[in-house]
C-alpha positions in Angstrom: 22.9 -35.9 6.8 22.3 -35.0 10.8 19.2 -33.8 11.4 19.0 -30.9 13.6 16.1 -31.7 17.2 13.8 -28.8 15.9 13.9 -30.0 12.6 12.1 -33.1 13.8 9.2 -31.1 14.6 6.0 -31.5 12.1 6.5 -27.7 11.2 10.2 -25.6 11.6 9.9 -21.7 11.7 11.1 -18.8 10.6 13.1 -18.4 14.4 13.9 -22.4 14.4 15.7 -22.3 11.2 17.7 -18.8 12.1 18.6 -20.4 15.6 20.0 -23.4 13.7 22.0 -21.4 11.3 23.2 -19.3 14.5 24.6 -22.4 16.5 26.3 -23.9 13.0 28.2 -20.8 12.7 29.2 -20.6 16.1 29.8 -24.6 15.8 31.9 -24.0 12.8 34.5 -20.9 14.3 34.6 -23.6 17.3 35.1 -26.5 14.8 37.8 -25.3 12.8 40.2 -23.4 15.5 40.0 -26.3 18.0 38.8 -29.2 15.5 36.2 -31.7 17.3 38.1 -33.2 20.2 39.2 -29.7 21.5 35.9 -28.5 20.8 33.0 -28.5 23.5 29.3 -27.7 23.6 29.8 -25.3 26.5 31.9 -23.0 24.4 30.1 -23.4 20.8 26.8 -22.0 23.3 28.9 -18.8 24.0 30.0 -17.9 20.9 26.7 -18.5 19.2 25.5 -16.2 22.5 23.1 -18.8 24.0 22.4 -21.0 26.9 23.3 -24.5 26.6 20.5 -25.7 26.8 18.7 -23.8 24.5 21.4 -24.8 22.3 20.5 -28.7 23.1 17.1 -28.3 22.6 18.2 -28.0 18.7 21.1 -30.1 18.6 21.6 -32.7 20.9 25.2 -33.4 20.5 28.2 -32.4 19.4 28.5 -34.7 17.0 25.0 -34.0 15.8 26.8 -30.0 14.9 29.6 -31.6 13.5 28.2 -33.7 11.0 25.6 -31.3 9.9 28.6 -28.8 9.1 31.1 -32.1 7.8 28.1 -32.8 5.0 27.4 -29.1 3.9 31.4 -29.0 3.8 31.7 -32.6 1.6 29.0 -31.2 -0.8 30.7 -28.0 -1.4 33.8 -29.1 -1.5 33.1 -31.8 -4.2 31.4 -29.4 -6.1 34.3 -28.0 -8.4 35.6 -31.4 -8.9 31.7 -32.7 -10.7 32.1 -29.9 -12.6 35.2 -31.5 -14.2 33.8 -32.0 -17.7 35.3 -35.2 -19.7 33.8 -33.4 -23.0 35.4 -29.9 -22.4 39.0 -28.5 -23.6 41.6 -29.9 -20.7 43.4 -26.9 -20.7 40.0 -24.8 -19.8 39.2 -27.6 -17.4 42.0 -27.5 -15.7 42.3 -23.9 -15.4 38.5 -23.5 -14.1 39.4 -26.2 -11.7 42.1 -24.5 -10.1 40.6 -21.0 -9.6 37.2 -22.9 -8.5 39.4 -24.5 -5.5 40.7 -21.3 -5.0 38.1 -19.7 -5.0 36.4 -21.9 -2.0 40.2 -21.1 -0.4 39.4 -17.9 0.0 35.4 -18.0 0.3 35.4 -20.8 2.9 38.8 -20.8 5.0 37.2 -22.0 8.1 35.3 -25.0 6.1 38.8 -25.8 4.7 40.4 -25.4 8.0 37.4 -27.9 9.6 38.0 -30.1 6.9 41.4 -30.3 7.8 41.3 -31.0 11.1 38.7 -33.9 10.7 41.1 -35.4 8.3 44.0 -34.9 10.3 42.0 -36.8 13.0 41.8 -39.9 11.2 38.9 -39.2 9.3 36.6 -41.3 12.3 33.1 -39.0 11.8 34.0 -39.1 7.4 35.7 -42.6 6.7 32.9 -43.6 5.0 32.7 -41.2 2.8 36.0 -40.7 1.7 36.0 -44.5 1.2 32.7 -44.6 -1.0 31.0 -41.6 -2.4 34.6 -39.4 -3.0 36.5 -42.3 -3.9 33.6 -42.9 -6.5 34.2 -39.4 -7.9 37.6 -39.3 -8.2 38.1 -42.6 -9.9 35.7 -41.1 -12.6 37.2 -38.2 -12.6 41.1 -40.1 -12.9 39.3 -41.8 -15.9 38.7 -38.7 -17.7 42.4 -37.3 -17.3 43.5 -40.7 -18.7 41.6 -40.6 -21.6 42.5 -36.8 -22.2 46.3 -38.4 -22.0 45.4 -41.6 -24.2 44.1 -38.9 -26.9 47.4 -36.7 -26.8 45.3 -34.2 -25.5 47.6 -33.7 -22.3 50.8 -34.9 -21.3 50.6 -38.2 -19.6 50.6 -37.7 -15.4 49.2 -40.0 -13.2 45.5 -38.2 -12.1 45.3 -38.9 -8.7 48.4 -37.4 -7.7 47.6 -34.5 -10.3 44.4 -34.1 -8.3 45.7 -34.4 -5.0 48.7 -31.5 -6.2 45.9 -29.6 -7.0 43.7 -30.0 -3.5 47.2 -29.8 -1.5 48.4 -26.3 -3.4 45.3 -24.7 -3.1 43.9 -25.3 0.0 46.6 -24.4 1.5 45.7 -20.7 1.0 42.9 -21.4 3.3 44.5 -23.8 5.9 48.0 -22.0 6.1 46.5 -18.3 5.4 48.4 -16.9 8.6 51.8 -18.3 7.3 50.8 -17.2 3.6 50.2 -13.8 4.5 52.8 -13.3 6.9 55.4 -14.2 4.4 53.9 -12.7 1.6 54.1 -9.2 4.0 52.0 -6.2 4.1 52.5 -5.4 0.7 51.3 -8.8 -1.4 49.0 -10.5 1.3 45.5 -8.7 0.6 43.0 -10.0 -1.4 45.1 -10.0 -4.5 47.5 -12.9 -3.3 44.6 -15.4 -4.4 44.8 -14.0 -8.2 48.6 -14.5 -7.9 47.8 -17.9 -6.6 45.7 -18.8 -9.6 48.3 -17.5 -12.1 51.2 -19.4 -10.6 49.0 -22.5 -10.3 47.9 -22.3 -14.2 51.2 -22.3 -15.2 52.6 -24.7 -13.0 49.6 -27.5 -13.7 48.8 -26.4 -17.6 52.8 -25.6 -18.3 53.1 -29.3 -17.2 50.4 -31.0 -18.4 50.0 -29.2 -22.2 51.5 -31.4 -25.1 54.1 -29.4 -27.0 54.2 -29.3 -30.6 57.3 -31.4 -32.1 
């Protein structure tokens, strides 16, 4: 994980730690409207309503802001997904899985959005991870969706794609929230339209997946 300047210092205060948190959230509006090549330092120092080199003195590079905000983002992300539990009722796990993506949708749109944008970039500041520690968790996590099919417990799917469907569909709602609520309209696009989400989304993955009786 990046290390922010201060934080290199033998003791970080009370102010150092609040000026860090300032520049990531500045970092992370700039982040996820531009994404990193659009972004610069110059204009993450005026949103986060500092000079730049105040700003330096804390982070000493772009990059630096970028990867501190790309790790807090991987960790969260992954969270719902080491949740999955290979011992727990499919349908349940399933179902929490979907509302727990939707929920960081809704909770986290511009982490989504940063997300995004770093992977539509080629993935050059994350390649290693996606190549190591999340391919590592998904291939555990496929394993335990095969075995759930294996024991007639689901219908048989292949896992990554059901696991991509179910990243694709729900981020979405945080990556394409201006489309979704300007077709939804007025009317359906408030806070609701993520409980709507989850409903359509648990019948559409557990309608699918649930073995019928014969």
């Amino acid at each position: 994980m990046a290390i922010p300047r201060a934080a290199k210092t033998q003791r970080r205060t009370r102010i150092q730690e609040e000026k860090e948190e300032q520049i990531l959230e500045a970092a992370l509006d700039v982040f996820s409207a531009r994404g990193f090549r659009g972004s610069t330092i110059d204009q993450i120092a005026e949103v986060a309503g500092m000079s730049k080199p105040n700003l330096l003195y804390y982070f000493r590079t772009k990059e630096a802001m970028h990867r501190a905000l790309i790790d807090r983002v991987l960790y969260t992300w992954l969270e719902p997904l080491r949740a999955f539990d290979a011992e727990g009722n499919p349908e349940t796990e399933i179902r929490n899985y979907i509302r727990r993506k939707l929920e960081l949708a809704r909770d986290f749109p511009r982490e989504s959005r940063l997300f995004a944008n770093e992977v539509l970039q080629g993935a050059p500041h994350i390649e290693d991870e996606l190549k190591g520690p999340l391919k590592q968790l998904v291939d555990e996590k496929a394993e335990v969706i095969r075995a759930w099919a294996k024991a007639g417990k689901i219908a048989k799917c292949d896992p990554y794609h059901l696991i991509f469907s179910i990243w694709s569909t729900t981020q979405h709602y945080a990556d394409f929230d201006v489309q979704v609520r300007a077709v939804l309209g007025q009317e359906h696009a408030g806070a609701g339209r993520f409980e709507d989400a989850a409903r359509f989304l648990e019948q559409l993955f557990i309608g699918g997946l649930m073995v019928r009786p014969t």
